[in-house]
C-alpha positions in Angstrom: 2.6 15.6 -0.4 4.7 12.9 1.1 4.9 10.0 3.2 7.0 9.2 6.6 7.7 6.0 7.5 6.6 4.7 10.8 6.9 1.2 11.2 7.6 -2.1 9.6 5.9 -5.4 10.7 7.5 -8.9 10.0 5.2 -11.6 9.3 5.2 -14.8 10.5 5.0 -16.0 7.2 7.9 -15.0 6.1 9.5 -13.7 4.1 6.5 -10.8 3.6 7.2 -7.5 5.4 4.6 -4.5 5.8 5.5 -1.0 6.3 3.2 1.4 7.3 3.4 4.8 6.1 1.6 8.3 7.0 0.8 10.4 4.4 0.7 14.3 4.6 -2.8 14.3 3.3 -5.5 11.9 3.0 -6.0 9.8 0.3 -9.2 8.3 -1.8 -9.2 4.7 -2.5 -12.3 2.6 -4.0 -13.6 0.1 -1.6 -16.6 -2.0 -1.4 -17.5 -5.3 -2.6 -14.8 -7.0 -5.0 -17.4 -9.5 -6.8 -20.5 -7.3 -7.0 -18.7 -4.3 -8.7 -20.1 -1.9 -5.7 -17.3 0.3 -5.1 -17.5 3.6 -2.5 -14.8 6.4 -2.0 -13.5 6.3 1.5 -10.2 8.6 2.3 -7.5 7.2 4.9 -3.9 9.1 6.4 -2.1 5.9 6.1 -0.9 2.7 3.9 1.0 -0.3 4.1 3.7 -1.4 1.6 3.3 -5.4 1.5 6.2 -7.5 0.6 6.1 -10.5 -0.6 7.5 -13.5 -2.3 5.2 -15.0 -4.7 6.1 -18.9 -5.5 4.0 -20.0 -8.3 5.6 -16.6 -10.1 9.4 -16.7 -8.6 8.9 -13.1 -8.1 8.9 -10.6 -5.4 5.8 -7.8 -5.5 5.0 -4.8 -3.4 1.3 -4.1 -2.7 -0.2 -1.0 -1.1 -3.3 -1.4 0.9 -5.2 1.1 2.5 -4.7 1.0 6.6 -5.5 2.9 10.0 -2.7 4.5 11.8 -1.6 0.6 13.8 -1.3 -0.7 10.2 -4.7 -2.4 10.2 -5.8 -3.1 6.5 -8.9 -1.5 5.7 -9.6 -3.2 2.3 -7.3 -5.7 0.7 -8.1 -4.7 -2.5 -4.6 -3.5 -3.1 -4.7 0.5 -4.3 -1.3 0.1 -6.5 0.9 -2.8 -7.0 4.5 -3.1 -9.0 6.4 -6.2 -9.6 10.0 -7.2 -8.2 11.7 -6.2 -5.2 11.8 -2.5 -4.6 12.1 -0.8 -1.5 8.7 0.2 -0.6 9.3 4.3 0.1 10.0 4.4 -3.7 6.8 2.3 -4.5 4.5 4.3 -2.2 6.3 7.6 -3.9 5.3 6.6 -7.0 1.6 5.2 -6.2 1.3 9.0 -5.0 2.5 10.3 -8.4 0.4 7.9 -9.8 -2.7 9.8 -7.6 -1.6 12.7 -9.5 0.8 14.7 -6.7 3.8 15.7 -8.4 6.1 16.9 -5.7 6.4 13.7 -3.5 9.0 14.3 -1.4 
């Protein structure tokens, strides 16, 4: 499995970044209601890497959401998350591994 990049959106509230990514296969995330506990598979071809700067923390993080293919979030409850500024094709290669797919290219 892997992921290609396709586009990056700047933010007007900057300095927070998303780049949206296609996967080669579809992916399960949970969705559903965050304070009732309901959750409900659902499978999408693409995710956006967030970037941003978090003030209260004077940290970066990068958190993956689940999106359709014009980078539309589908759930923001984040599917994988990682502290500090990375670039965001080696955070969405490792939230695959994480998934269990072992030869992310």
């Amino acid at each position: 499995m892997n992921a290609v990049f396709i586009e990056k959106y700047e933010s007007k509230n900057k300095p927070l970044t998303q780049d949206l990514y296609q996967v080669s296969e579809s992916v399960s995330y949970q969705s559903g209601c965050e304070f009732g506990g309901y959750r409900e598979e659902a499978v999408t071809d693409y995710v956006v890497a967030s970037r941003g700067f978090i003030e209260s923390e004077d940290n970066w993080e990068v958190l993956v959401f689940p999106s359709d293919e014009h980078g539309k979030i589908l759930s923001w409850l984040e599917v994988y998350a990682e502290d500090g500024w990375h670039d965001t094709r080696d955070v969405i290669s490792r939230y695959l591994r994480r998934l269990g797919y072992r030869n992310v290219t």
